[in-house]
VEXMAR-153856 format. One record per residue (C-alpha): y, z, x; residue in one letter; residue number from 1. Coordinates in pm, 1 decimal. Example, Ala and Ser with C-alpha at 12.3 -4.5 7.8 and 13.67 -1.06 7.14 Angstrom:
+----------+----------+----------+--------+-----+
!       yy !       zz !       xx ! residu ! num !
+----------+----------+----------+--------+-----+
!   -450.0 !    780.0 !   1230.0 !      A !   1 !
!   -106.0 !    714.0 !   1367.0 !      S !   2 !
+----------+----------+----------+--------+-----+
REM end
This chain:
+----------+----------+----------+--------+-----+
!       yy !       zz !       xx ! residu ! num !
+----------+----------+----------+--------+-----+
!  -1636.4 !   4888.6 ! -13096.9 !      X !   1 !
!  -1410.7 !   4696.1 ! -13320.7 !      X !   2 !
!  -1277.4 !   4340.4 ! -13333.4 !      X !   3 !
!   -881.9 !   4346.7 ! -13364.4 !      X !   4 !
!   -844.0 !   3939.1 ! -13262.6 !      X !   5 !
!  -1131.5 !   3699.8 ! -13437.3 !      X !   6 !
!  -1030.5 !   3301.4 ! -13517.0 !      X !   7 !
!  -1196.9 !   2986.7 ! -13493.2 !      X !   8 !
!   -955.3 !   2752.8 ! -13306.7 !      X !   9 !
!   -965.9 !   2402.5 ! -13119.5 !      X !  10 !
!   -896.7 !   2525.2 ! -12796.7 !      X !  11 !
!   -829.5 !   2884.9 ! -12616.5 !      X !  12 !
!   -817.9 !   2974.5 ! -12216.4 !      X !  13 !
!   -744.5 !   3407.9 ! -12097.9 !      X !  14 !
!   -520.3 !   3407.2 ! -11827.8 !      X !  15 !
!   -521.4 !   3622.4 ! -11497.1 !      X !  16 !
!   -320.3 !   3903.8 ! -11678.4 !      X !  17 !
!   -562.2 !   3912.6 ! -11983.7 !      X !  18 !
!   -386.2 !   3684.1 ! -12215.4 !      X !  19 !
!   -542.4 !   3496.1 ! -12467.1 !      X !  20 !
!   -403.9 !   3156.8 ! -12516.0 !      X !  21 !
!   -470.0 !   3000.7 ! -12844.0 !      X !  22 !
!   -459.3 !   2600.8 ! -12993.6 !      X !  23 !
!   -523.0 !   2500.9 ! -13327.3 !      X !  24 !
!   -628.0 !   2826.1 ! -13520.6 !      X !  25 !
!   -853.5 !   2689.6 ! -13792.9 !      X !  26 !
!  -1070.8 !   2786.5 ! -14118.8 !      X !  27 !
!  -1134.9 !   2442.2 ! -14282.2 !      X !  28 !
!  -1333.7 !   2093.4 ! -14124.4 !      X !  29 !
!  -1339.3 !   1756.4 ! -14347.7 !      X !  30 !
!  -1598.3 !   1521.6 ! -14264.4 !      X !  31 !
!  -1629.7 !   1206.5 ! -14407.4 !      X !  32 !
!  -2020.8 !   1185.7 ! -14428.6 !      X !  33 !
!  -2330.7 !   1493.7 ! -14377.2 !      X !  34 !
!  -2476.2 !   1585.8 ! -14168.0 !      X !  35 !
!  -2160.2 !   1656.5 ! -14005.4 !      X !  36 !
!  -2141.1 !   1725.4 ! -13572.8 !      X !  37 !
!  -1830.8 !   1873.8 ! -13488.5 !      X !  38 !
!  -1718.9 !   1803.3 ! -13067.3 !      X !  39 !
!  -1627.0 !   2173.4 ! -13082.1 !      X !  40 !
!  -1572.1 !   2479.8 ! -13195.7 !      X !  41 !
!  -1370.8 !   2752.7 ! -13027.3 !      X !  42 !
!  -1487.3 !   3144.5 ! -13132.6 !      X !  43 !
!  -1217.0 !   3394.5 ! -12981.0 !      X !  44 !
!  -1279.8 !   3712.6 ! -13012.6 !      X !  45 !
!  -1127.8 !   4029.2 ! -12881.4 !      X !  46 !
!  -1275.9 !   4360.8 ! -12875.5 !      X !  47 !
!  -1117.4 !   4700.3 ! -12868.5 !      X !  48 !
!  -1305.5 !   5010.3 ! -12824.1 !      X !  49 !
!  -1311.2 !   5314.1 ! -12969.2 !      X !  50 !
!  -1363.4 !   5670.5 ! -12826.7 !      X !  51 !
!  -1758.7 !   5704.6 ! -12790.5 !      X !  52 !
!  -1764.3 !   5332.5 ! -12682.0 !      X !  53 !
!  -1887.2 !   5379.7 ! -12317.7 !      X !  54 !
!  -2179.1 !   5130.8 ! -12071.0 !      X !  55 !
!  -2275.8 !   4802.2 ! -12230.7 !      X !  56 !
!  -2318.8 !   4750.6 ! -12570.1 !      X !  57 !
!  -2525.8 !   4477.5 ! -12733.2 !      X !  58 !
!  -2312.1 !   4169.5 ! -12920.5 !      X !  59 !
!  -2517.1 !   3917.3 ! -13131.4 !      X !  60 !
!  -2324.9 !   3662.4 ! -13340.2 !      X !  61 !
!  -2530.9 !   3448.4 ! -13594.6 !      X !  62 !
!  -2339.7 !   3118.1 ! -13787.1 !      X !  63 !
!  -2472.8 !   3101.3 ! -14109.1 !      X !  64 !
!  -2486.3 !   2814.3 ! -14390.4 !      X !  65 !
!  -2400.4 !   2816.9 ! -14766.3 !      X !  66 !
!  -2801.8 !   2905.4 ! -14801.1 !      X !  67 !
!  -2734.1 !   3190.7 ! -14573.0 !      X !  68 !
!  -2994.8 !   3099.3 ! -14311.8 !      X !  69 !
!  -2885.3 !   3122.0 ! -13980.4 !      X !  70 !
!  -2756.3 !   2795.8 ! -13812.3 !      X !  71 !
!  -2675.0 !   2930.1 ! -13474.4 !      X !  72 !
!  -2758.7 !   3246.0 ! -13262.5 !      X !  73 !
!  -2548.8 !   3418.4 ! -12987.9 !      X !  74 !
!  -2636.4 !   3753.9 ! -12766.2 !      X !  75 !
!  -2474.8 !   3886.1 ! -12529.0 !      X !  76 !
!  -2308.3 !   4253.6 ! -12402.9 !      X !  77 !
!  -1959.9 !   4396.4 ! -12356.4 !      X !  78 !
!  -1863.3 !   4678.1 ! -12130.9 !      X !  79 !
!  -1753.4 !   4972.6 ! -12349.0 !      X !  80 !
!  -1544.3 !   5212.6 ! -12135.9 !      X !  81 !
!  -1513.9 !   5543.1 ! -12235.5 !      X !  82 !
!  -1240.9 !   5833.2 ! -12085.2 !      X !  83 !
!   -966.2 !   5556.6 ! -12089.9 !      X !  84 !
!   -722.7 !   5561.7 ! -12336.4 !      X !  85 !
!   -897.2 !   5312.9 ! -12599.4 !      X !  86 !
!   -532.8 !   5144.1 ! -12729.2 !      X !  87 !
!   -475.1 !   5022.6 ! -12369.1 !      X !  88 !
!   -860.4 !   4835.6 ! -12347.1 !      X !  89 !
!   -866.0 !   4519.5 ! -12506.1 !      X !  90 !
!  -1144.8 !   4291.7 ! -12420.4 !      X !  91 !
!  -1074.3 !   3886.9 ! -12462.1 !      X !  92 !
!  -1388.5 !   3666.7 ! -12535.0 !      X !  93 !
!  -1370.2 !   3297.8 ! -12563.7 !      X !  94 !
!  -1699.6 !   3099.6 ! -12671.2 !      X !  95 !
!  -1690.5 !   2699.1 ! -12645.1 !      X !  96 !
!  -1965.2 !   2628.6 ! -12882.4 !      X !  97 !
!  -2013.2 !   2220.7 ! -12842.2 !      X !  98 !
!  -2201.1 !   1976.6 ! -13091.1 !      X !  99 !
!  -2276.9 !   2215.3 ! -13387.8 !      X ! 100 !
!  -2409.7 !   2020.8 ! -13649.0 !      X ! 101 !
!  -2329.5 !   2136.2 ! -14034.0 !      X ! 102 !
!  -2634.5 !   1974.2 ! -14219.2 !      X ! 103 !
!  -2404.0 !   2007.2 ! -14597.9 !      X ! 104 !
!  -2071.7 !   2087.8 ! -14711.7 !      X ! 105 !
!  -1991.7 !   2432.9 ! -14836.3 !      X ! 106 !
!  -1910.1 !   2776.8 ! -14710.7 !      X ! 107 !
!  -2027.0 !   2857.5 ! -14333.5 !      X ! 108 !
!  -1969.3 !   3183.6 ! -14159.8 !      X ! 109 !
!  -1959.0 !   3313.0 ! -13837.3 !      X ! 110 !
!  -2117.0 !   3704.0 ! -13839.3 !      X ! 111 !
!  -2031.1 !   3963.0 ! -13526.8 !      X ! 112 !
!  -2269.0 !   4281.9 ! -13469.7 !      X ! 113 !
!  -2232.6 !   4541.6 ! -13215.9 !      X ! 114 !
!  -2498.6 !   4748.2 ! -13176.3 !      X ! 115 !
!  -2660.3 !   4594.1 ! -13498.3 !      X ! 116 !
!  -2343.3 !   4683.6 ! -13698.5 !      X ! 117 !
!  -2173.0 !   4400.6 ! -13830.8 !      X ! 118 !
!  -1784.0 !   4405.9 ! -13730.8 !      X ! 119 !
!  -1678.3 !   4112.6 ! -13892.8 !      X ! 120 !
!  -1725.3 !   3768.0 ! -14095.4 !      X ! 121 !
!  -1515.4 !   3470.5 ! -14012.2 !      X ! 122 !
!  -1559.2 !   3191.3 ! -14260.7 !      X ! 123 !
!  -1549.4 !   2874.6 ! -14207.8 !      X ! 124 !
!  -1508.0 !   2569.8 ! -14510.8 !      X ! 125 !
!  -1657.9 !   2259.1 ! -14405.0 !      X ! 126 !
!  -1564.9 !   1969.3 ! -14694.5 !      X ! 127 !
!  -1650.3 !   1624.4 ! -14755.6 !      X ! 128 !
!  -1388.8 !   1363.6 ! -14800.6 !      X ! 129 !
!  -1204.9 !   1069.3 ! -14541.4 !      X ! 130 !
!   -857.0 !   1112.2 ! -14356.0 !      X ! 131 !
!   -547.0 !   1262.9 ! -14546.3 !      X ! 132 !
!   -312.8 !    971.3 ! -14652.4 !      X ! 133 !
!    -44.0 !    842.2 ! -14454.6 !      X ! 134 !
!    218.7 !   1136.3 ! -14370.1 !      X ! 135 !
!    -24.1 !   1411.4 ! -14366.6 !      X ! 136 !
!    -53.6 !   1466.2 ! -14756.5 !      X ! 137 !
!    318.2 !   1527.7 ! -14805.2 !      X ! 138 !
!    552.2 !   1430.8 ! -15112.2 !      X ! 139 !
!    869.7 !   1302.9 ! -15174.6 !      X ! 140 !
!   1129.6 !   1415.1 ! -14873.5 !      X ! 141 !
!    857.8 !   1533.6 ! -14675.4 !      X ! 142 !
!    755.3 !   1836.9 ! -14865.9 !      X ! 143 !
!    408.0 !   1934.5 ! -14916.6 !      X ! 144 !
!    323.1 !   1896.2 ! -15271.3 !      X ! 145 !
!    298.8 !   2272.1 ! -15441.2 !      X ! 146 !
!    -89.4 !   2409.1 ! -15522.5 !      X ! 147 !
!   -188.4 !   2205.5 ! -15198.8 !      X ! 148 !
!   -322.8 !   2375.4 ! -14877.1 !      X ! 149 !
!   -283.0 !   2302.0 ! -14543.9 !      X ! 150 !
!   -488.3 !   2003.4 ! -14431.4 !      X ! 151 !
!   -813.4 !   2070.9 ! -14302.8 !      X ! 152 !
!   -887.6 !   1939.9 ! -13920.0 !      X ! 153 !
!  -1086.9 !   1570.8 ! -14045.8 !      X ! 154 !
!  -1402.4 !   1472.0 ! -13793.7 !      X ! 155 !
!  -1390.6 !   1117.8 ! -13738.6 !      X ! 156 !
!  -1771.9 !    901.6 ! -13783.0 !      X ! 157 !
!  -1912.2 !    914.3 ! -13477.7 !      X ! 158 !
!  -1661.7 !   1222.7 ! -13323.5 !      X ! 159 !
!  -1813.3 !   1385.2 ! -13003.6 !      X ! 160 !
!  -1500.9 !   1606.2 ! -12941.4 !      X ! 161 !
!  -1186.9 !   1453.2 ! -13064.6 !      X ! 162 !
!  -1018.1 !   1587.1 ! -13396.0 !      X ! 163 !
!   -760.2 !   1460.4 ! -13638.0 !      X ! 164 !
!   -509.8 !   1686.6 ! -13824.7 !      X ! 165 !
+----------+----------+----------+--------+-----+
REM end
């Protein structure tokens, strides 16, 4: 089993027909003071699987913090199906993970193991540091000054859900 869709985002719904629907794709948070709770945290995910991939196989996802001890803990199965054509099979996953707390700044990541293997490492950059300025960082003419990022989502003190770009 592989991963061929796997983002952190603000918000994401799957449709009757299968679709993933996806808002506010993100790898960066800002936080003005630690330890940092962030309203939430979308994980989508979507599985393909491969030839051999057949009955349920076992998912566990782990967050981990810049000390690389684990934060968070998910488990959970997906339904391999095998004698199908494995490029038509694509199985969307959304997880709404709510309050998680991010006890210092640095490098976070989220780890995804199927059947013990891991299948992928999405990081996730959590900074210190107050709003952008006025006009969302840009320069003169409204151009982004060169050597800069994108802004990072900012978590408001005292945020239970609500986000700031």
């Amino acid at each position: 089993m592989k991963l061929d869709i796997a983002l952190l985002a603000d918000a994401a719904t799957v449709d009757a027909a299968g679709k993933l629907n996806v808002l506010g794709a993100f790898h960066r948070l800002r936080g003005p003071e630690f330890p940092l709770r962030h309203g939430r945290i979308v994980l989508v995910l979507r599985f393909a699987p491969e030839v051999g991939d057949e009955g349920r196989l076992e998912v566990t996802i782990r967050m981990e913090g810049p000390d690389g001890k684990k934060i968070l803990g998910l488990d959970g199965q997906v339904e391999g199906r095998s004698g199908e054509d494995p490029d038509r099979i694509r199985i969307p996953q959304v997880l709404n993970l709510d309050g998680i707390v991010f006890p210092v700044p640095g490098a976070y990541r989220f780890v995804i193991e199927v059947e013990g293997v891991d299948v992928e490492t999405l990081p996730l950059r959590v900074e210190e540091g107050g709003p952008p300025r006025k006009g969302g960082g840009e320069g003169p003419g409204g151009r982004r000054p060169r050597g800069r990022g994108p802004t990072p989502i900012v978590v408001p003190p005292g945020s239970e859900g609500g986000v700031k770009a």
